[in-house]
C-alpha positions in Angstrom: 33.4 -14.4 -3.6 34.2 -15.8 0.0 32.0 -18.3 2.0 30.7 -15.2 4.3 29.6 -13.3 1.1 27.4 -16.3 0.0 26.1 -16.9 3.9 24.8 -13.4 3.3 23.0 -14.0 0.2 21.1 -17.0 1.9 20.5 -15.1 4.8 18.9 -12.4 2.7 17.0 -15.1 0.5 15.2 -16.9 3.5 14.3 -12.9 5.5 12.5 -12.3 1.9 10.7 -15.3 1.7 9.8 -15.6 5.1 8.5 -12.0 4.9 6.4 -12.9 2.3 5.3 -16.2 3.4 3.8 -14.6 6.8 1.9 -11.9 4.9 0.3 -14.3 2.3 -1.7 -16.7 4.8 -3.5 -13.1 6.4 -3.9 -12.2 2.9 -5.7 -15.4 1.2 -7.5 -16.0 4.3 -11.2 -17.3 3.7 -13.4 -14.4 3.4 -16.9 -15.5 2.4 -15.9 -18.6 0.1 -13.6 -21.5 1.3 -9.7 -21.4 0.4 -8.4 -23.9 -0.9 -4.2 -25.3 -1.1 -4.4 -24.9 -5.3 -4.8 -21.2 -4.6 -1.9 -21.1 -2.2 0.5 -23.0 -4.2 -1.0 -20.8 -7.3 0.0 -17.6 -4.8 3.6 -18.9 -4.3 4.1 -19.3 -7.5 3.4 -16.3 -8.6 5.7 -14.8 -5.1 8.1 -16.9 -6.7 8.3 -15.6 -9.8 8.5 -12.2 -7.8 11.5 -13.1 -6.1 13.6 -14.1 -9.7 12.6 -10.4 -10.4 14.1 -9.1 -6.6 17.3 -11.0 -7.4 17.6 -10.0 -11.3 17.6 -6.2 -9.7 20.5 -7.3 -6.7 22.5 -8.9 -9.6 22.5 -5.7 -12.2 24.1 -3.9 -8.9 26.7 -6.6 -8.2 29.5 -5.1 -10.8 29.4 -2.3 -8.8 30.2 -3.7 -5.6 33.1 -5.5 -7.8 34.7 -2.8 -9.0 35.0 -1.6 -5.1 36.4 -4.5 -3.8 38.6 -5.3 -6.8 39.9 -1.6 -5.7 40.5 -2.8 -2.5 37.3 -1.4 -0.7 37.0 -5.3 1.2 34.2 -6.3 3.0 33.1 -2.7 4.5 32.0 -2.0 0.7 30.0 -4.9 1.0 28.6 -4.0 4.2 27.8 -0.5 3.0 26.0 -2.3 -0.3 23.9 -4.4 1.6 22.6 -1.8 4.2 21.9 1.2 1.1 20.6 -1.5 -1.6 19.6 -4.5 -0.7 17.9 -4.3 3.1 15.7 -1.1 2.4 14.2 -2.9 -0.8 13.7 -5.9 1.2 11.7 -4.2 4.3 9.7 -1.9 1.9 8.7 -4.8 -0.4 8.0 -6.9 3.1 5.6 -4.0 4.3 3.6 -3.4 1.3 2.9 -7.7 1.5 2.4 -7.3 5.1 -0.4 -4.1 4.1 -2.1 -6.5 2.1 -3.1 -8.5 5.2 -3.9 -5.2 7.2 -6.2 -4.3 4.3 -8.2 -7.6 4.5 -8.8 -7.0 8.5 -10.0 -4.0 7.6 -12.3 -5.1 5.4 -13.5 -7.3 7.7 -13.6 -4.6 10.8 -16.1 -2.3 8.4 -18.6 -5.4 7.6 -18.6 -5.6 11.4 -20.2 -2.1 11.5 -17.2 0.0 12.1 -16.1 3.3 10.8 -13.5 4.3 9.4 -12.6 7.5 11.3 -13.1 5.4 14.9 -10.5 2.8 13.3 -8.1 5.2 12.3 -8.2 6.6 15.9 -7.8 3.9 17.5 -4.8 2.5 14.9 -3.2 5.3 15.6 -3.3 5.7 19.2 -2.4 1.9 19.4 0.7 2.9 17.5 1.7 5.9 19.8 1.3 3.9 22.9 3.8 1.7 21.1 6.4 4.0 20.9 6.0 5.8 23.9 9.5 5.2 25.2 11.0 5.7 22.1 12.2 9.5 22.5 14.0 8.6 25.8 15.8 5.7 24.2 16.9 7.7 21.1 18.6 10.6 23.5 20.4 8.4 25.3 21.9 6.6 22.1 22.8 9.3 20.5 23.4 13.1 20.4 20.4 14.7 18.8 20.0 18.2 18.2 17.2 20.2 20.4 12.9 19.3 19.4 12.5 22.7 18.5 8.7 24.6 17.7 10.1 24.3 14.0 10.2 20.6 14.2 7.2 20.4 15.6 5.4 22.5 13.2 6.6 20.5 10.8 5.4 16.7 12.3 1.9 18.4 12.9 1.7 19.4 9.1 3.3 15.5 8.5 0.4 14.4 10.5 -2.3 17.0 8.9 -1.3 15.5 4.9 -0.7 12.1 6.0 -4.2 11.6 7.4 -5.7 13.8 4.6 -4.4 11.4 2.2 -5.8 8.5 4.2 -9.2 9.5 4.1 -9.0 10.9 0.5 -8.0 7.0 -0.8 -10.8 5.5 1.6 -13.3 8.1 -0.5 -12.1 7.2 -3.5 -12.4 3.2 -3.2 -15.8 3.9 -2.4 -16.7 5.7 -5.1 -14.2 3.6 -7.6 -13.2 0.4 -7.1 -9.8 -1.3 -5.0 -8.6 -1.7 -8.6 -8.8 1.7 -9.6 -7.0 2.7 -6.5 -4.2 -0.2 -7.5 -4.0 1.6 -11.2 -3.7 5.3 -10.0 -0.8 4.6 -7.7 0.9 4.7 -10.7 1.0 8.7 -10.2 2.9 8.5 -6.8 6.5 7.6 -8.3 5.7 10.2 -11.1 4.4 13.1 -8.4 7.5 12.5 -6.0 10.0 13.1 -8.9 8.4 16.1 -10.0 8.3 17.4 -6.6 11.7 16.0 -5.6 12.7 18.1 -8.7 11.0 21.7 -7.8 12.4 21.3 -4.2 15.4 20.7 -5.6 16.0 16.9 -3.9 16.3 15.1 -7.2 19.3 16.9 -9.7 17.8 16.1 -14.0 20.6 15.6 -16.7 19.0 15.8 -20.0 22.5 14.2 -21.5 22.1 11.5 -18.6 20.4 8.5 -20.0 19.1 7.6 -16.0 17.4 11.2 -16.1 15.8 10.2 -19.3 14.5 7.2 -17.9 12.8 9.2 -14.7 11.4 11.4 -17.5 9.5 9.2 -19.7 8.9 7.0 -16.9 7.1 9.8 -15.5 5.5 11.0 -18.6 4.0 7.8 -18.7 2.7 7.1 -15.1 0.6 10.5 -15.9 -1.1 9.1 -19.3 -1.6 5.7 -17.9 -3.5 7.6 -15.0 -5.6 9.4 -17.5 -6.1 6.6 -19.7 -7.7 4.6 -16.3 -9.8 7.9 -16.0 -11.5 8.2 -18.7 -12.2 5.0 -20.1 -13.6 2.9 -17.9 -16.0 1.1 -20.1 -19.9 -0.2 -19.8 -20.2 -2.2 -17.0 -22.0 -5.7 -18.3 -24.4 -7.1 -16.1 -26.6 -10.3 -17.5 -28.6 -9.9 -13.7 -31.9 -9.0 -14.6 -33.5 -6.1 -11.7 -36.9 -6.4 -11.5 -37.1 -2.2 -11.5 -35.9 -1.4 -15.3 -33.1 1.5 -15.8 -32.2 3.6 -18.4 -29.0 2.1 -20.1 -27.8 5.6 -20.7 -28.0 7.1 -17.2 -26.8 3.6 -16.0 -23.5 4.0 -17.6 -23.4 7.9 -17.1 -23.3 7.3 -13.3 -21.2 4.4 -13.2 -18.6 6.6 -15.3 -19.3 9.8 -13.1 -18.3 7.8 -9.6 -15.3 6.4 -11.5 -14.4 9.7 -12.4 -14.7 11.2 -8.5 -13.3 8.3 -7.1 -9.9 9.1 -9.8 -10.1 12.3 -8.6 -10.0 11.3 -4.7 -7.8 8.8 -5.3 -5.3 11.5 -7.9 -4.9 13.7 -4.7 -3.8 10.5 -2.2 -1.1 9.9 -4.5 -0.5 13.6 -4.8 -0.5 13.8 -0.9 1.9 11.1 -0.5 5.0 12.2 -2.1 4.5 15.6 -0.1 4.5 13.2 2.5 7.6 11.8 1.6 9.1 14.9 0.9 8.3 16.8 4.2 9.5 13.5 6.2 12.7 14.0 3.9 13.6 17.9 5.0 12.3 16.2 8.9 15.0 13.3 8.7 17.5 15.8 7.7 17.2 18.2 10.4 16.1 15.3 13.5 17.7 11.9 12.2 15.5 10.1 14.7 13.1 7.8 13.0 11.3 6.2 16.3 10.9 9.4 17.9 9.1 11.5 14.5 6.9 8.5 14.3 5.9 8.5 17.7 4.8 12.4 17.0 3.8 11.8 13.9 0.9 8.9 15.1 -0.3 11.0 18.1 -0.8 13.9 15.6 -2.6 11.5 13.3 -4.6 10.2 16.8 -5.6 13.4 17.9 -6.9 14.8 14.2 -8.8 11.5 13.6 -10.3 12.1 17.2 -11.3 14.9 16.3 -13.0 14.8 13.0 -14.3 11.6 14.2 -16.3 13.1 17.2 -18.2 15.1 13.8 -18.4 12.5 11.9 -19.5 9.5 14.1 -21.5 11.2 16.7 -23.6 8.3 18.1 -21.5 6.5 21.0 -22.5 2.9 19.9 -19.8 3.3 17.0 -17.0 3.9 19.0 -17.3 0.6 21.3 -15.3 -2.4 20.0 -15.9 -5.7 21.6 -13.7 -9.0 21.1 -14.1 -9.5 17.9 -12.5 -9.3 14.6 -12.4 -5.5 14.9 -10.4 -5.7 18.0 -8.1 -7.9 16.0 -7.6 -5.6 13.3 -7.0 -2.5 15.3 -4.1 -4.1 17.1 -2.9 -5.7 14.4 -3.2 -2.2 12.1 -1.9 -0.1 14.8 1.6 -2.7 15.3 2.9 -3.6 12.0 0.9 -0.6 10.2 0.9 2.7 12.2 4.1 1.7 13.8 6.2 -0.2 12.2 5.2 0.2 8.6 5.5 4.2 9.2 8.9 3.4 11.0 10.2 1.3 8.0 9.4 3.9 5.7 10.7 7.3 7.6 14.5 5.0 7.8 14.2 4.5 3.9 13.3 8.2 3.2 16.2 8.7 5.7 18.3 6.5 4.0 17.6 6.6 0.3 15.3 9.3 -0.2 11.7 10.0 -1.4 12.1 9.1 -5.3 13.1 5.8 -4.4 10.4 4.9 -1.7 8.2 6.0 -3.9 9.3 3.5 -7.2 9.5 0.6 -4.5 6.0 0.8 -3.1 5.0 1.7 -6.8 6.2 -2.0 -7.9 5.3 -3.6 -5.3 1.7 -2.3 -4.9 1.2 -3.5 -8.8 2.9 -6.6 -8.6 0.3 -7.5 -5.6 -2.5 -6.1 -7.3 -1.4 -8.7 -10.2 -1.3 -11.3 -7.9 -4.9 -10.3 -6.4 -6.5 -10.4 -9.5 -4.8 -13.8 -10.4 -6.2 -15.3 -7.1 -9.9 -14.0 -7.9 -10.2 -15.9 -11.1 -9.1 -18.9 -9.7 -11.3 -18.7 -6.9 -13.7 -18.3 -9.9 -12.9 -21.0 -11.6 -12.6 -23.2 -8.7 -16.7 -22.8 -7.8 -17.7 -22.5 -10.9 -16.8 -26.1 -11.5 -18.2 -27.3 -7.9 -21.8 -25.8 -9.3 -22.1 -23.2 -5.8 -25.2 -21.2 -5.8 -25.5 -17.7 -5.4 -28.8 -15.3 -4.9 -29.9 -13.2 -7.8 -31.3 -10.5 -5.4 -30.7 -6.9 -6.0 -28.0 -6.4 -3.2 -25.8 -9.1 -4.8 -27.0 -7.3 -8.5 -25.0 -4.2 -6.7 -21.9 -6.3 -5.7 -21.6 -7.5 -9.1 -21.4 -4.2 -10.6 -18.7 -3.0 -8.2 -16.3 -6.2 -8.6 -16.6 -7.2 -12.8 -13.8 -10.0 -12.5 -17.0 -11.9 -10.7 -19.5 -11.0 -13.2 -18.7 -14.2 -16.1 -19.1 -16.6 -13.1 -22.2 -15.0 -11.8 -23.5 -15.3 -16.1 -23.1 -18.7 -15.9 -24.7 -19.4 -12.3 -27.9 -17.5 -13.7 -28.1 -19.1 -16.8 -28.3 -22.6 -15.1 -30.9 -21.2 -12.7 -32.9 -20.4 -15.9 -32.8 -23.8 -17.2 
C-alpha cells in the first residue's frame, strides 16, 4: 500500500477521535455531582476500545478494495471505498456522540422550567434559519429537477412522522426510563428491514448467508424488545416513606408505566424507519440533501408551533432568557436539527435506510454501555468520599426511576441509621 493510502488512514483515525473527543467533554459535564479526570480517562478508555471495533469493521472490508486495485481499479477504487464505507460510518457514529451532548442540555433546559414542545419549536426554527440559503446554492450547483406539489407533499408527511416520533420517545422516557428507551432501539434496525423489504428497497435470498444474518438478526431485535417489556422486575427500594404502600399495587404500577412507556417508545422506533424510508423514495426523486432539510425543519417548526400554542398556553413558557436554555436551543438547533438531520438524509442518500438504521443501532447501545459504566463510577467515587444525600420523599421518587443509584443510596441510609 502507497504512502498516500496510509496518510488517508491517519487522517481518518484523528477525524474519529476528534469527533469523539468534542462530544465526550458536553457529555460528562458536571450535572449535580462534581466530575472528576478518573471518569474521563475511564470514558476514553472505553471510546477506545470503541475505536479497535471501528477499525476491526474497515479491515474485514479491505480485501475487497484489494481485489479492485489488484484488477487494476487504482486509486479511484479507493476513493470510491472511502466515500461509500468508511466516511458515512464515521459521520453517523460522530452524530449519535455529538446527540449525547444535545441530550444533556436538554436535560438541563427542562429543569430550567421549559417544555418540550416550546424547545422543539424553537430547535427547529433555529435550524431552518440555518439553512435558509441553502435552496439557492443547490440550483446553482447543480441541475435539479422541478420542487413539485408531490415533493412537497411528501417533506410535509416527512415532517408530520418525524415530529410524531419525537414526541412519542419524549412520552415514553417519561413514563419508562432513558434506559428503556436505549433497550428498545433495538427494534429500529429490525422495523427498517422489514419495511425496506415490503417496499421492496431491501432484495432477501434465503440461500444467501448475509440474508440469513438480517433475518435472525431481526428475529432477535423483536424478542429482545419483548423480553425488556415484560420483565422489568421489582423495583428495590431500602428508603423508608413515612406514608406506607401496598407492595402489590407498588409493583403493579411501576410495571404498568414500563409497559406504556415500551409501548410509546415501540412506535418511535416504528416511526423512524418510515422515516428513513420516505426520506429514501425523497432522495431518489430530489437528490438535494440541504434543501429537503431546510423543508423538512420548517415543517417540523410550524407543527411544533402549532401543537405547542395547545399545549403550552400560558406565555411565561415560551420566553427564554440567557441561560442554559438559550444554550441548548442553539446548540440543538446547529448540530441537531441541522446538521445531524443533514448527515443522515446524505447517508440514506448514499447507502440507504437498512444501513442507517444498523449504524445508529450500534452506536446508540455502545453509548448507552458507556453511560451506564460512567454512573457506577460516579457511584463508587462518592460512596468512598462519605457525600450525604436527603432521605425525603422527592429523592425516594428519583431513586425509583434511576435503580443503578439505589446500592449507593442503601449504604448512605444505613450509615445515617447508625
Amino acid at each position: 500500500m502507497d504512502s498516500s493510502v496510509t496518510k488517508r488512514r491517519i487522517y481518518l483515525f484523528f477525524l474519529i477521535f476528534f469527533s469523539l473527543c468534542f462530544s465526550t467533554p458536553s457529555w460528562v459535564r458536571r450535572t449535580t455531582l462534581p466530575y472528576t479526570p478518573q471518569h474521563a480517562i475511564i470514558i476514553y478508555q472505553k471510546i477506545s476500545n470503541h475505536l479497535v471495533q471501528l477499525f476491526k469493521y474497515c479491515a474485514c472490508h479491505q480485501h475487497e478494495l484489494k481485489k479492485k486495485m489488484a484488477r487494476g481499479g487504482g486509486a479511484g477504487d479507493h476513493h470510491r471505498y472511502c466515500y461509500r464505507e468508511l466516511v458515512p460510518f464515521t459521520a453517523l457514529v460522530a452524530m449519535e456522540c455529538t446527540n449525547v451532548g444535545l441530550n444533556t442540555l436538554f436535560k438541563f433546559a427542562t429543569r430550567h422550567q421549559m417544555s418540550r414542545h416550546v424547545f422543539l419549536v424553537y430547535a427547529y426554527a433555529v435550524a431552518a434559519l440555518v439553512l435558509v440559503p441553502s435552496p439557492f446554492f443547490a440550483r446553482r450547483s447543480r441541475a435539479l429537477p422541478s420542487l413539485n406539489f408531490s415533493i412537497m407533499l411528501k417533506i410535509f408527511l416527512l415532517g408530520i412522522v418525524g415530529y410524531a416520533s419525537q414526541i412519542m420517545g419524549y412520552t415514553g422516557i417519561n413514563y419508562g426510563s432513558p434506559t428503556l428507551a436505549s433497550a428498545m432501539s433495538n427494534l429500529a434496525p429490525a422495523f427498517t428491514f422489514v419495511l425496506a423489504i415490503i417496499f421492496r428497497m431491501e432484495k432477501v435470498t434465503l440461500s444467501s448467508t448475509s440474508s440469513r444474518a438480517k433475518i435472525v438478526g431481526t428475529i432477535v431485535s423483536i424478542t429482545g424488545a419483548f423480553i425488556v417489556t415484560f420483565y422489568k422486575g421489582p423495583s428495590i427500594s431500602a428508603t423508608q416513606s413515612t406514608h406506607p404502600i401496598s407492595l402489590n399495587q407498588s409493583l403493579y404500577s411501576s410495571q404498568s408505566n414500563w409497559i406504556i412507556g415500551s409501548l410509546f417508545l415501540s412506535v418511535e422506533y416504528l416511526l423512524v424507519p418510515v422515516w428513513y424510508i420516505i426520506q429514501a423514495h425523497i432522495m431518489k426523486e430530489y437528490p438535494a440533501e440541504l434543501t429537503v432539510v431546510f423543508f423538512y425543519t420548517s415543517c417540523v417548526s410550524i407543527l411544533a408551533a402549532i401543537v405547542g400554542l395547545f399545549a403550552e398556553p400560558d406565555s411565561s413558557k415560551w420566553k427564554i432568557g440567557p441561560n442554559v436554555a438559550l444554550v441548548s436551543v442553539l446548540c440543538s438547533g446547529l448540530f441537531g436539527c441541522c446538521i445531524n438531520n443533514a448527515v443522515h438524509t446524505w447517508a440514506l442518500h448514499l447507502r440507504g435506510p437498512v444501513y442507517v438504521a444498523i449504524i445508529i443501532g450500534a452506536a446508540i447501545i455502545a453509548i448507552g454501555f458507556y453511560t451506564v459504566m460512567w454512573g457506577k463510577t460516579k457511584e463508587e467515587y462518592y460512596f468512598e468520599f462519605d457525600v450525604d444525600y436527603s432521605d425525603d420523599l422527592e429523592s425516594s421518587a428519583e431513586t425509583k426511576r434511576h435503580p443503578l443509584l439505589q446500592s449507593y443510596k442503601n449504604r448512605g441510609s444505613t450509615k445515617e441509621g447508625n
